[in-house]
N, C-alpha and C positions, 0 to 999 in steps of 0.2 A: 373462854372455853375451859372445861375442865381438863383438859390434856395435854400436856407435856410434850410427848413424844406419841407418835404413832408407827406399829410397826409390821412390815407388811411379809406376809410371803411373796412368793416369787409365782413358780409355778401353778399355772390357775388360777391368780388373783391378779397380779398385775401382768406376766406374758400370760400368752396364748398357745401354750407348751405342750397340752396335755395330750393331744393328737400324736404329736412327734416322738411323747415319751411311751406313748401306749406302743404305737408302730416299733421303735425301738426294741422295746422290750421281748414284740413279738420275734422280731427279725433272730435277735439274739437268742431266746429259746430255739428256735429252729435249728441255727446254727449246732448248737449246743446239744439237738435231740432231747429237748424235753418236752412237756406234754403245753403243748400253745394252747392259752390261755385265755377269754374273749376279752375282750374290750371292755366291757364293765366289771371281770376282777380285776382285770388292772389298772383299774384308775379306783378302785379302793382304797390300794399303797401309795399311790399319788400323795409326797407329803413326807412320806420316812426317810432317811437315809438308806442310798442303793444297797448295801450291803443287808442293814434289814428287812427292807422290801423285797428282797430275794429269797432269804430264807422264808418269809410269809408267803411268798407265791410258791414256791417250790421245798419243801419242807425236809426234800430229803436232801438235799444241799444242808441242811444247817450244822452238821458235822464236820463240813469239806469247805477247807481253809482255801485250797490252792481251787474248787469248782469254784466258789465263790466269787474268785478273784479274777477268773477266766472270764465269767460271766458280765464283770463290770468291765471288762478290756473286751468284750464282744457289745457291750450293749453302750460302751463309749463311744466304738466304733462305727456304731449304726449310728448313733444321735449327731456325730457331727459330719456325717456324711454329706458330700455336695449333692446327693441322690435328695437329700432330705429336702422340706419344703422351709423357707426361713421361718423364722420366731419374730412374731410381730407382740406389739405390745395389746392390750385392750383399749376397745376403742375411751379416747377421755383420759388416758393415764398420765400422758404428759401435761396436760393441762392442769389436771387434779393437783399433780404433784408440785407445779408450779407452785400452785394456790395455795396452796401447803405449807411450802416457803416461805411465800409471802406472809402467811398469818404467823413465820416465827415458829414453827413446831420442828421438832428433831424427828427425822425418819428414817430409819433402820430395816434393814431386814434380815429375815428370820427364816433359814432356808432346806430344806432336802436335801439340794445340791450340797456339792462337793466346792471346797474352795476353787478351783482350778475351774470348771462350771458355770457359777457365778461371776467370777472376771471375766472369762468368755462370751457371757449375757450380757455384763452392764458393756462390755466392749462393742458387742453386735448391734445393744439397744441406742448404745450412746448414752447411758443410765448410770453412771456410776456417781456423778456429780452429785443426785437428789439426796442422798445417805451418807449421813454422818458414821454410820456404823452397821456391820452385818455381821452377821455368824451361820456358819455352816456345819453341815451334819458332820461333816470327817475331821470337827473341828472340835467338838463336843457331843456332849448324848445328843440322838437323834427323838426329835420330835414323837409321841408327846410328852416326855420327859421337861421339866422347867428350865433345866440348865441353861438354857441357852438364853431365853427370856432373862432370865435372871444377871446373866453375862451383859446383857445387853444393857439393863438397868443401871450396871453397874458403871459402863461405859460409858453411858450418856449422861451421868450422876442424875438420874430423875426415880422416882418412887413410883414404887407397882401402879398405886391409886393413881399416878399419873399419865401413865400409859395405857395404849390401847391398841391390840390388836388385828389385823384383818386376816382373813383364810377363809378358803375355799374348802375347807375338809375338817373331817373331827380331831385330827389328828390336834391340825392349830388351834382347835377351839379349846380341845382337852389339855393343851401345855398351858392355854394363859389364864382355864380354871384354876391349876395346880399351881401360879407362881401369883395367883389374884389380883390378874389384870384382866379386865373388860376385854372383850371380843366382838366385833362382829364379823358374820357368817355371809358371805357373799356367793350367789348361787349359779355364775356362769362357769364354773369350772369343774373339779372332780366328781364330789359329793351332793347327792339329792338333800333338797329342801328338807325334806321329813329326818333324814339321817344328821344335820346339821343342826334340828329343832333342839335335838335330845341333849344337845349340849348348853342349851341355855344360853343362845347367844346375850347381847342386849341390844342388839338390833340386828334386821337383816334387809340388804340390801341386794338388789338384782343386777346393778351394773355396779360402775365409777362414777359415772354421772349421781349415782343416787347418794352414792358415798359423800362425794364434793360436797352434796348439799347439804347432807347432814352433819358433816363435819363443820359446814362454813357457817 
């Protein structure tokens, strides 16, 4: 196999999140009196770091340190709510990532979430075991910035040309253009098919199951 390491997001590529973060979000604008948002701009942002994802949804926040901040301590507060519906994985993920394993490859992920988030996930998922290494948005630039890909490389001591990619949004495809790692574009989560073309994946995949295979 030509790959080293492969490296996934989180949100819409391997959970099943994006429902609970859209809901979220809405909850918390309401809270907050601002202008609620549908369902499809907000799985746009699906992918940034919270704090950027809010100045993009709401533009006149981007000035306002302490709205900002309100907003992530309102929309924390809806996400882990016991009201909420749990965070299941996709279906095949565990298995995939088994296989993974087994064939020797380093797996990482590359995330939106917040460090505190993420532990929370691989805690819930029982996930944290499959990854040798992760980076978060409030840990470095937030996606689609390279940084963080870059970080990761560094981690794992493996070279761009041997890594690769997964996401569900432009956001991931446009970071691992910019750090020239391969990408593929998996279409059960945020971002439509057409909007994910534009990035030049080098494969696109509809499930896990399709990924496994193309991987194995």
């Amino acid at each position: 196999m030509k790959y080293q390491a492969i490296i996934f997001d989180w949100d819409g590529t391997l959970s099943n999140s994006t429902g609970r973060i859209v809901e979220s979000l809405q909850l918390a604008s309401r809270d907050a009196q601002l202008e609620e948002l549908s369902e499809f701009e907000l799985k746009q942002i699906i992918g940034l770091g919270l704090p950027e994802a809010l100045r993009q949804l709401w533009p006149q926040l981007a000035g306002d340190v302490a709205a900002i901040d309100d907003m992530q301590k309102l929309y924390a507060k809806h996400y882990i709510s016991e009201m909420r519906s749990s965070i299941s994985f996709f279906e095949y993920a565990g298995s995939m990532l088994d296989n993974l394993l087994k064939a020797d490859l380093d797996l990482a992920v590359a995330t939106g979430k917040s460090r505190v988030g993420l532990n929370r996930a691989f805690k819930e998922l029982k996930a944290g075991h499959w990854f040798r290494a992760s980076r978060c948005a409030d840990e470095t630039k937030s996606k689609p910035h390279p940084l963080m890909l870059n970080e990761l490389a560094a981690s794992l001591s493996v070279a761009p040309e041997n890594m690769l990619m997964v996401g569900d949004t432009t956001f991931d495809l446009e970071m691992a253009n910019a750090a020239g790692i391969d990408a593929v574009a998996i279409t059960h989560g945020a971002h439509h098919l057409d909007k994910l073309m534009g990035c030049h994946p080098v494969h696109v995949v509809h499930n896990l199951r399709q990924l496994n295979d193309w991987l194995m």
